[in-house]
Backbone as a ProteinNet text record, in pm:
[ID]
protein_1_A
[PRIMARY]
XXXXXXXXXXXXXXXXXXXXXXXXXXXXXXXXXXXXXXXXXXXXXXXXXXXXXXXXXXXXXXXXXXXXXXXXXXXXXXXXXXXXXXXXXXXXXXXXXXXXXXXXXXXXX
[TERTIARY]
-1039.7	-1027.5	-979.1	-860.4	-803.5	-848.3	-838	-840.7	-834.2	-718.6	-645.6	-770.5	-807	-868.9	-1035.4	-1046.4	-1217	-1209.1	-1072.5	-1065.7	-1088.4	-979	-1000.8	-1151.9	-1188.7	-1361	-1419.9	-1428.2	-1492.1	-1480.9	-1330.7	-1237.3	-1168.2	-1214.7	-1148.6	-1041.8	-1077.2	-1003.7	-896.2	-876.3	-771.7	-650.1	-528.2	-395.4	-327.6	-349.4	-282.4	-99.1	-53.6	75.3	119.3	278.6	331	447.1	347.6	356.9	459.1	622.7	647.8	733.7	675.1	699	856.2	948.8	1084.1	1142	1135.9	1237.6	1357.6	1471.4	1605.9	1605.9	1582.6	1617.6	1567	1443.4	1397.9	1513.6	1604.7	1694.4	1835	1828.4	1977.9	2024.8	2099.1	2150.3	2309.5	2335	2462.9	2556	2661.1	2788.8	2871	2931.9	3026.1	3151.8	3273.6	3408.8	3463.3	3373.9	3427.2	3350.3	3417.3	3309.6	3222.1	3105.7	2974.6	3025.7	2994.3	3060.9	2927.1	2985.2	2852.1	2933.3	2819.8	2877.7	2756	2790.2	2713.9	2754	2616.4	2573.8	2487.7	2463.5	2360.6	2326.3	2210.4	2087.2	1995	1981.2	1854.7	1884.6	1949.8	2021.4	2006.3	1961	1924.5	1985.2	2076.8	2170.8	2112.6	2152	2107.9	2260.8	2222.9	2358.4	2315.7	2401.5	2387.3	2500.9	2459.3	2513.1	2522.2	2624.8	2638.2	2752.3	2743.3	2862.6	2797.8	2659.8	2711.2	2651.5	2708.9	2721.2	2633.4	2553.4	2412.1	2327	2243.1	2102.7	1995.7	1926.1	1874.8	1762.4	1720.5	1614.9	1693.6	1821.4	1887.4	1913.9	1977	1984.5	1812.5	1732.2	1611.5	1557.9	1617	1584.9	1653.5	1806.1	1881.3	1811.7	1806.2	1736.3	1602	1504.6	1339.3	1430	1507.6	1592	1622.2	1751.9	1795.3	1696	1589.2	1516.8	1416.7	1348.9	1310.1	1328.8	1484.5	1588.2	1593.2	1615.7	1653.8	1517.2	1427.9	1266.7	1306.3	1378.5	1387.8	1302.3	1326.1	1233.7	1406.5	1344.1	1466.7	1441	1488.4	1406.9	1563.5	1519.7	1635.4	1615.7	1765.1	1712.5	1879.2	1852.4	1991.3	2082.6	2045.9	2147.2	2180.7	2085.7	2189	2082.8	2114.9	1984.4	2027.1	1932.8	1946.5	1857.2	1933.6	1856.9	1873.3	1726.2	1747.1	1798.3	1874.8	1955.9	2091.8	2180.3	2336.1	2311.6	2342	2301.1	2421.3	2536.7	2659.8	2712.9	2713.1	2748.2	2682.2	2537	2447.6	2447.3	2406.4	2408.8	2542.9	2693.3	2773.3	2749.7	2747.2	2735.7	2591.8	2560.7	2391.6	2521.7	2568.4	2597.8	2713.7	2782.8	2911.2	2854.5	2762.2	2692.9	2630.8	2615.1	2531.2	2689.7	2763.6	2914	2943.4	2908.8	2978.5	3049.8	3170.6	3283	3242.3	3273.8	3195.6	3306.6	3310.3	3425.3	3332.3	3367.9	3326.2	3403.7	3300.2	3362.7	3304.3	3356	3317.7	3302.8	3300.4	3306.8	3342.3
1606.6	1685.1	1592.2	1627.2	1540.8	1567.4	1549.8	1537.4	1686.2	1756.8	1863.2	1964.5	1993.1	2046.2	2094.8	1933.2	1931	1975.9	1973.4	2024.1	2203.2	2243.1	2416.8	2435.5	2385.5	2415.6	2410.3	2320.4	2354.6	2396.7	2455.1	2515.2	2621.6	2737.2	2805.1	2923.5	2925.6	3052.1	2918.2	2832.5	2696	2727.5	2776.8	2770.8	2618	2544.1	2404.9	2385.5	2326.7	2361.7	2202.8	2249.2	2119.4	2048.3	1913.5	1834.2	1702.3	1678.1	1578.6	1556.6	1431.4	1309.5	1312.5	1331.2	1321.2	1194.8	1091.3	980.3	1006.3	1106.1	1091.5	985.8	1074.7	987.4	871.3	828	662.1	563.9	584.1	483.8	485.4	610.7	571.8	524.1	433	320.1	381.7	355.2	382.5	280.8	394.8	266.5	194.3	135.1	92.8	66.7	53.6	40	-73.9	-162.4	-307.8	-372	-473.3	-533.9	-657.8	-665.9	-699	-874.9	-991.2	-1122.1	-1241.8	-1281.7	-1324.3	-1423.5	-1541.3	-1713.7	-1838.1	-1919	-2018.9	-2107.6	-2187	-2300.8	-2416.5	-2496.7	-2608.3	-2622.5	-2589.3	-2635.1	-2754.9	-2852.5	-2957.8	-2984.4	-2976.1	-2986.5	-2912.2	-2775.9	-2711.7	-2565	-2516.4	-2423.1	-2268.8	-2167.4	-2100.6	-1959.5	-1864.5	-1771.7	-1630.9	-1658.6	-1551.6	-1443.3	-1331.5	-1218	-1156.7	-1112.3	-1066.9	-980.6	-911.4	-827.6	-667.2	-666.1	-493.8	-467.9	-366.6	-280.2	-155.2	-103.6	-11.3	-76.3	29.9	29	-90.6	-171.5	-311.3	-281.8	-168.4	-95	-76.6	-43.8	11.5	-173	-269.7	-408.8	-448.3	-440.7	-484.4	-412	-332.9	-226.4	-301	-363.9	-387.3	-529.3	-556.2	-726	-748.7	-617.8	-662.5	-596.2	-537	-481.9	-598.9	-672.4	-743.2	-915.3	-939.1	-1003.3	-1003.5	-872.7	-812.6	-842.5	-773.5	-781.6	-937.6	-978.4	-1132.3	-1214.2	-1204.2	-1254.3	-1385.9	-1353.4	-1537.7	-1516.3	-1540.6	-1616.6	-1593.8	-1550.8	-1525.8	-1458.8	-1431.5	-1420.6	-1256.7	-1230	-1185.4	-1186.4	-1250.6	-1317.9	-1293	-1221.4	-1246.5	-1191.8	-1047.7	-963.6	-1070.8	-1102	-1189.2	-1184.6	-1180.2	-1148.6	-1330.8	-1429.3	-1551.5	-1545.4	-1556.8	-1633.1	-1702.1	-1766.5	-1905.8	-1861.4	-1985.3	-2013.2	-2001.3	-1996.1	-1969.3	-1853.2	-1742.2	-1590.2	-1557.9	-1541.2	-1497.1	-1362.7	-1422.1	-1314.8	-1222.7	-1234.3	-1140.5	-1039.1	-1094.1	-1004.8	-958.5	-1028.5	-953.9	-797.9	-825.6	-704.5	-598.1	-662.9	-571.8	-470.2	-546.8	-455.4	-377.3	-370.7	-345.9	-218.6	-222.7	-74.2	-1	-68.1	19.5	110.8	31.6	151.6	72.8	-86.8	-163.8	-258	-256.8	-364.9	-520.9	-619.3	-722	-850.6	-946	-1049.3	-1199.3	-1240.5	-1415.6	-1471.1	-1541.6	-1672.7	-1829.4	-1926.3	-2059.4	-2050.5	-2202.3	-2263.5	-2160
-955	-834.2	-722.5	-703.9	-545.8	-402.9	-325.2	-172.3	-115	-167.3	-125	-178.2	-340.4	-380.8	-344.6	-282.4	-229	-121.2	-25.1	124.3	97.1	-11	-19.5	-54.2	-98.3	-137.6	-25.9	45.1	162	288.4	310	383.7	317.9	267.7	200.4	295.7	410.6	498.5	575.2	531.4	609.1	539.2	615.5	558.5	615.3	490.4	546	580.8	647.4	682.9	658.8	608.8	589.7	706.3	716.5	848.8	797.6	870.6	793.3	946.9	973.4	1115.8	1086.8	1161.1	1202.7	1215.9	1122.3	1179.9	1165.2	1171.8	1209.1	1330.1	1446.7	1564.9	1602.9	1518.7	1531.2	1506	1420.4	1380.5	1423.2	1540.6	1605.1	1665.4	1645.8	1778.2	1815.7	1882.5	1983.6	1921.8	1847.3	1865.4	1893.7	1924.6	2074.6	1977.8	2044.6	2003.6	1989.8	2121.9	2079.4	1984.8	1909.3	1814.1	1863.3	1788.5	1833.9	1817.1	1875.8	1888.9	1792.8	1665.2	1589.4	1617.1	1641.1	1665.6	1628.8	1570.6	1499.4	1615.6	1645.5	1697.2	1674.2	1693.4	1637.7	1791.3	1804.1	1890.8	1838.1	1925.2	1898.4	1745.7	1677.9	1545.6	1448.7	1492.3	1400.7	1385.7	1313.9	1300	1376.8	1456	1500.2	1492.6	1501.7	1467.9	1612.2	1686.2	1783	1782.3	1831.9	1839.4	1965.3	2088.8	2184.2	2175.9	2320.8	2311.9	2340.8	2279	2296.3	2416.3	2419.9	2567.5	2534.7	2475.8	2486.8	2571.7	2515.9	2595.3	2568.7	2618.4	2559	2506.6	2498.3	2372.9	2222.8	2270.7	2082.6	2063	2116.1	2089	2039.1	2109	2043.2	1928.2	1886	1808.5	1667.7	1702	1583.7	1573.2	1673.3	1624.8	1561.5	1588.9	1491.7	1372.2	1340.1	1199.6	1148	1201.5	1151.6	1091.9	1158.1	1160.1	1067.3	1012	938.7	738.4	816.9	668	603.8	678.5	636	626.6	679.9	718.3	730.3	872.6	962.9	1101	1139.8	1349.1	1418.3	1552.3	1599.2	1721.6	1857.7	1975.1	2027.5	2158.9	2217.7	2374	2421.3	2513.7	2596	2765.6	2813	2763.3	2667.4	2589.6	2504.3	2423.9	2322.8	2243.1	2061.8	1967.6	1871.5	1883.6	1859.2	1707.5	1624	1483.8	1446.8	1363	1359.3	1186.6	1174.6	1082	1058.4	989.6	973.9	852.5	915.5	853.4	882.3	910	971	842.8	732.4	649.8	636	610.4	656.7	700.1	831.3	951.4	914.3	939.5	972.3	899.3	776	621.5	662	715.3	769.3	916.2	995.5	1084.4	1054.2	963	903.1	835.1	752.2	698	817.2	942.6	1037.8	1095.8	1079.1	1141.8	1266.1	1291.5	1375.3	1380.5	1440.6	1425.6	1481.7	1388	1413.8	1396.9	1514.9	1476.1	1469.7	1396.4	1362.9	1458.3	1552.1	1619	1561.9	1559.1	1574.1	1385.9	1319.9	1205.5	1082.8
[MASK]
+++++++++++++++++++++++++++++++++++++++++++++++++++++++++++++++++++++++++++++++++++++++++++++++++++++++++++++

């Protein structure tokens, strides 16, 4: 006997209704036309890959960056419209934002 079953037993006049949370619109970010600017740097000597450029809202940018951060499970901050990870992820990310439906250009090495 499950959950559901022990609830009708002791709720028998309860018409349970089916409840299912809407994430469509949790995951929409805004797309922009120009492409997003991914660039490798060495900080304090240690490889770091930043991303600037877009022009949304700095909720849908923080939005792609705990994503992108996530995906890859690196450390990585956002800071000054700019989403900084640590490491040289460039292909990555680029291929992570390329399935999201954004145009993306490689600068530097």
């Amino acid at each position: 006997m499950d959950l559901q079953d022990q609830l009708k037993n002791l709720f028998p006049d309860h018409e349970p209704q089916d409840v299912t949370p809407e994430k469509e619109n949790e995951n929409k970010i805004w797309l922009q036309d120009d492409p997003i600017i991914c660039k490798y740097e060495k900080r304090k000597g240690k490889p770091i890959t930043i991303l600037e450029g877009y022009t949304g809202a700095n909720e849908d940018f923080k939005k792609l960056s705990k994503e992108i951060k996530t995906k890859l499970s690196v450390g990585g901050s956002f800071k000054d419209d700019k989403i900084i990870i640590q490491g040289d992820y460039r292909d990555k990310i680029m291929a992570i934002l390329k399935d999201k439906g954004f145009k993306v250009k490689r600068v530097g090495g």
